[in-house]
Every structure is written in C-alpha cells, then in structure tokens.
C-alpha positions in Angstrom: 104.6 132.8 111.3 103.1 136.3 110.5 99.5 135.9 112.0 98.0 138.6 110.1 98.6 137.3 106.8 97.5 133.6 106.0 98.0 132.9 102.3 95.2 132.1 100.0 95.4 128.4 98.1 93.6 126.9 95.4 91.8 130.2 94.7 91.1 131.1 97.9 89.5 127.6 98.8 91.5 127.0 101.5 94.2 129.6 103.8 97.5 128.9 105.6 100.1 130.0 107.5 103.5 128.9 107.2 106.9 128.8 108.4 108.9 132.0 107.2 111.9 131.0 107.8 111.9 126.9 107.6 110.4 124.1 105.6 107.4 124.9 102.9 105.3 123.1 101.5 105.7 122.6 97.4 103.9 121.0 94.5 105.1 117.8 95.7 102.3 117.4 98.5 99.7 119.2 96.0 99.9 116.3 94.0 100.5 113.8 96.7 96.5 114.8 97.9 95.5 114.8 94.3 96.3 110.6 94.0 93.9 109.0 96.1 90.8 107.5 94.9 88.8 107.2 98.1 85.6 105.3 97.8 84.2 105.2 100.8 84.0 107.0 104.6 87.1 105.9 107.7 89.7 107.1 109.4 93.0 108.9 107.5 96.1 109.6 109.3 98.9 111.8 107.7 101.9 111.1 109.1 104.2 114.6 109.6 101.7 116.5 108.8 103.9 119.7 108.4 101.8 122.6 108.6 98.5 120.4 107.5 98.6 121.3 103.8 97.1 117.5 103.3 94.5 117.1 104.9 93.3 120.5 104.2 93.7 119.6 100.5 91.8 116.3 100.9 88.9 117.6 103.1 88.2 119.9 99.9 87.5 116.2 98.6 86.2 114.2 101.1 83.4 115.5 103.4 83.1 112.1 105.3 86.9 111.3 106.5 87.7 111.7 110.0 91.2 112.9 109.7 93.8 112.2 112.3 97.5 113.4 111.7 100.8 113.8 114.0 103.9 115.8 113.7 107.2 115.9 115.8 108.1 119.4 115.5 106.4 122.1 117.7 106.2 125.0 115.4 104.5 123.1 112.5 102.5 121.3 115.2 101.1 124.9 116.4 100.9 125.9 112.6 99.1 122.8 111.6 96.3 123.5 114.6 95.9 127.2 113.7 95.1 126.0 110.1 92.7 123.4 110.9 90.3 125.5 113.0 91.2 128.6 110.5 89.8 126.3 107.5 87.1 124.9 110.1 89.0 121.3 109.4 88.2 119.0 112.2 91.3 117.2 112.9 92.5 115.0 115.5 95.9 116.2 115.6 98.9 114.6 117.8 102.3 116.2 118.5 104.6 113.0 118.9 107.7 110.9 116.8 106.0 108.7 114.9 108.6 106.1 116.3 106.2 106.4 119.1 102.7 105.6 117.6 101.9 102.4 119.3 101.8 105.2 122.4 98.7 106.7 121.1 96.8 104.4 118.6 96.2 100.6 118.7 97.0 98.5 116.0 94.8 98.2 112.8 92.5 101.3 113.2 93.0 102.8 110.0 91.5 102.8 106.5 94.2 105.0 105.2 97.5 106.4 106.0 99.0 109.2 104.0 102.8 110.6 104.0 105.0 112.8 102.7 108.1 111.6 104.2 111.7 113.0 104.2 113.7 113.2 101.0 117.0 112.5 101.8 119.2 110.4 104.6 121.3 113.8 105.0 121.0 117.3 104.3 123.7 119.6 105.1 121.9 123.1 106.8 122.2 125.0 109.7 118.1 125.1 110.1 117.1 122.0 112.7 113.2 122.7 111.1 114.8 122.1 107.5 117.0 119.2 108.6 114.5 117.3 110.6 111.7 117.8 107.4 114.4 117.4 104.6 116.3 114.2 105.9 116.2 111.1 108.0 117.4 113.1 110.8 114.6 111.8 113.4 112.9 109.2 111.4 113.6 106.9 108.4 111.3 106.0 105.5 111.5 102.7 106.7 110.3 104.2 110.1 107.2 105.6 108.3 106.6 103.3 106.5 106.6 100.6 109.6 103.8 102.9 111.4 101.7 102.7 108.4 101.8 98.8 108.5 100.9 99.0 112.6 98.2 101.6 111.7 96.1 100.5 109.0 93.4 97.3 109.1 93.5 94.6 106.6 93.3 95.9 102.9 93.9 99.2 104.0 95.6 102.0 101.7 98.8 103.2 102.1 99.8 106.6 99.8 103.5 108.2 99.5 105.3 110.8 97.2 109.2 110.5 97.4 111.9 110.9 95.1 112.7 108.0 92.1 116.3 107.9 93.4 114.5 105.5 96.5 112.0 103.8 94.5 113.5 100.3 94.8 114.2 100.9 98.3 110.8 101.9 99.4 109.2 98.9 97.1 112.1 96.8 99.3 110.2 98.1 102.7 106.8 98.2 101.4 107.0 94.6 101.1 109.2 93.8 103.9 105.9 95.4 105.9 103.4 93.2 104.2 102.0 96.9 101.9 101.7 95.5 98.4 102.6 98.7 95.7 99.0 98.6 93.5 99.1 102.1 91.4 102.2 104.1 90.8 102.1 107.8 89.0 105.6 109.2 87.7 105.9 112.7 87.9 107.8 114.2 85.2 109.4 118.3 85.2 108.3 118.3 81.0 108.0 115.4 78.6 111.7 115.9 77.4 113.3 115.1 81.4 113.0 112.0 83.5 111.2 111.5 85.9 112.0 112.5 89.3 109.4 111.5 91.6 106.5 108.8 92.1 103.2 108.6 93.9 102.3 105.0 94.8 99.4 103.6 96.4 100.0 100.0 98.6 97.4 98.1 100.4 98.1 95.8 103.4 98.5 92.1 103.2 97.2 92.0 99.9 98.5 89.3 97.1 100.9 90.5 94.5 99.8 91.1 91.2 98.0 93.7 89.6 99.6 96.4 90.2 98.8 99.8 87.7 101.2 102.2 86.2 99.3 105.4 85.9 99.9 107.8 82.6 103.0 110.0 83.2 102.0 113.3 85.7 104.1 116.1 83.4 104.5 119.5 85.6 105.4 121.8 82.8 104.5 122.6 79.4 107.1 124.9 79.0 110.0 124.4 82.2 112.1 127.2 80.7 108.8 129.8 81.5 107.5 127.8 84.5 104.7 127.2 82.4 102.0 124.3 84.0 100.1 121.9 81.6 96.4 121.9 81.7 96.2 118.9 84.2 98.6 120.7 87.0 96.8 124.2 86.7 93.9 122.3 87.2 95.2 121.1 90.3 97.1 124.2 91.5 93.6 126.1 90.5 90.5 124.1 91.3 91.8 120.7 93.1 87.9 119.6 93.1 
C-alpha cells in the first residue's frame, strides 16, 4: 500500500488505497453496489469486504445504514479500516473467516447482506492474497452463502455478483438455504457477446414466485476501444 497516494473514485467522491501487488477491485463490485434498491434504514453486512470498495460505494447512497463487514485476510483488513475512517465511513468492521460468524453475530440480525464472493473453485498463482480472493481456497460460495442465511431476519435481502458459469449452482444453494432468487441483472461485455455475469437479489424464507429479470446491464458501447455506454459511465462517474 503506498500511503501517500489514495486514489480518487467516482470523481473524487470517495478515496482508496489498495493492494499494489495483490487482488483489486474491478467493475464487477461497482456494479454489484449499484443493484440494490434499499427502502428503508438497518443493518448491512458485506461479507469479504476486500479493501471496503462496497460499502464505501453504498454509503454514497444510503446515509441511514449501519454498515457492518468482515474479511479474513489481514492486509485488506488494515486497508479496509484505513479507508473507512479516510472516507469518514463508520463501519463496524471484523477480521475473521466467515466460517466463523456465529462467533461474533447471533442469528437473524440483519436486514441485508451483501457479497462479492470468489470466482472460481481454483486458481493457479503463486500470490496467497490472489488465491484466497480469486478461488474457494478458504471459503466456498456455498459457505457464503450459508452465513447469509444465519445472518439476515425473516424477509431479509440477500445481494451477489458472480460469474454465469455458477448460476445454476448458486440458485441450487440459494434455495437449499431457504434465499428465494427475486431480481436478477445480466451483465453483458457489448450487445453482440454473452453474458458473463449476474447480479441477483434473494430474500429469506420467502415463497417462490415472482421473481424479475432486469433489462440486460451492457458494459461497452464499443469493447474494441473500451468504450462505456451511457448507463456504466454514469455509474463509473456519478454512482448517485
């Protein structure tokens, strides 16, 4: 981490200091905080926070949240507490596995629980920080997933980002876990390509049914020039 230099986000709306030689955040969590639709105040726990990119994305959002969050790694532990007071983000923040949450929270005492989980069951790298953020190394989606059940109350909201490659899997342990999938978003490199990702939104013990496909999220207008469309610069530029 170079202390002198936290980078500007979002036009200088929030700053940050991350890992220089490790995991970085990308577009992926940008548009992960951009999904939910929160209507009212509670408690919202990210879940591997990483260097806090999340929740200082959402509190540009939601002034009346009392954000919680945990991460395993020490490193992005320290840079996710140097972030939050640099940002003046009060955040109640936890370094443990999240194997181990029913050590530090009780059951039900959430209204939200948002991740952005490992990728991939394996990925081949020298870098523990990379292999530990990038895979199932420590903890499986399954394992996430199973701490958001324990964590949030009845009807509360569940919200991932992960690759389409898992999607029936994860609907497979959403349901197992009694989190009913209500709003999906595909997110799309250009309108030509598949998609390669998905936001979803679940809610505990809720009755199936219902559920909402959102209109494709499309990242580039032009993928050859790295060229955003209008709705991802206005995310990348203003968030709010």
């Amino acid at each position: 981490m170079d202390k002198n230099k936290p980078s500007p986000f979002i036009r200088g709306k929030i700053f940050l200091y991350q890992s220089e030689k490790g995991y970085r955040f990308n577009l992926d969590s940008v548009l992960l905080a951009s999904f939910p639709k929160f209507q009212k105040k509670g408690k919202l726990i990210d879940l591997g926070t990483g260097n806090g990119i999340l929740i200082l994305l959402l509190s540009l959002k939601y002034k009346n949240l009392d954000f919680y969050a945990i991460e395993v790694q020490e490193e992005f532990y320290n840079l996710a507490k140097v972030n939050f007071k640099l940002n003046n983000v009060n955040v109640n923040l936890f370094k443990e596995d999240i194997k181990n949450i029913k050590k530090i929270f009780k059951p039900n005492s959430f209204d939200y629980v948002i991740t952005n989980p490992p990728y991939f069951k394996e990925y081949k790298t020298e870098n523990l920080q990379l292999k530990i953020a990038r895979s199932e190394y420590l903890a499986t989606i399954e394992d996430f997933i199973k701490a958001g059940k324990y964590l949030l109350k009845d009807k509360g909201k569940f919200y991932m980002v992960s690759p389409v490659s898992r999607f029936s899997e994860i609907i497979l342990y959403l349901k197992e876990n009694k989190l009913q999938p209500k709003r999906y978003r595909f997110i799309y490199p250009s309108v030509n390509e598949n998609a390669t990702h998905f936001l979803l939104e679940a809610h505990k013990n809720a009755k199936e049914g219902g559920e909402i496909i959102e209109k494709p999220l499309i990242v580039y207008e032009n993928p050859k020039d790295k060229i955003y469309t209008e709705e991802v610069k206005f995310i990348l530029e203003e968030f709010i």
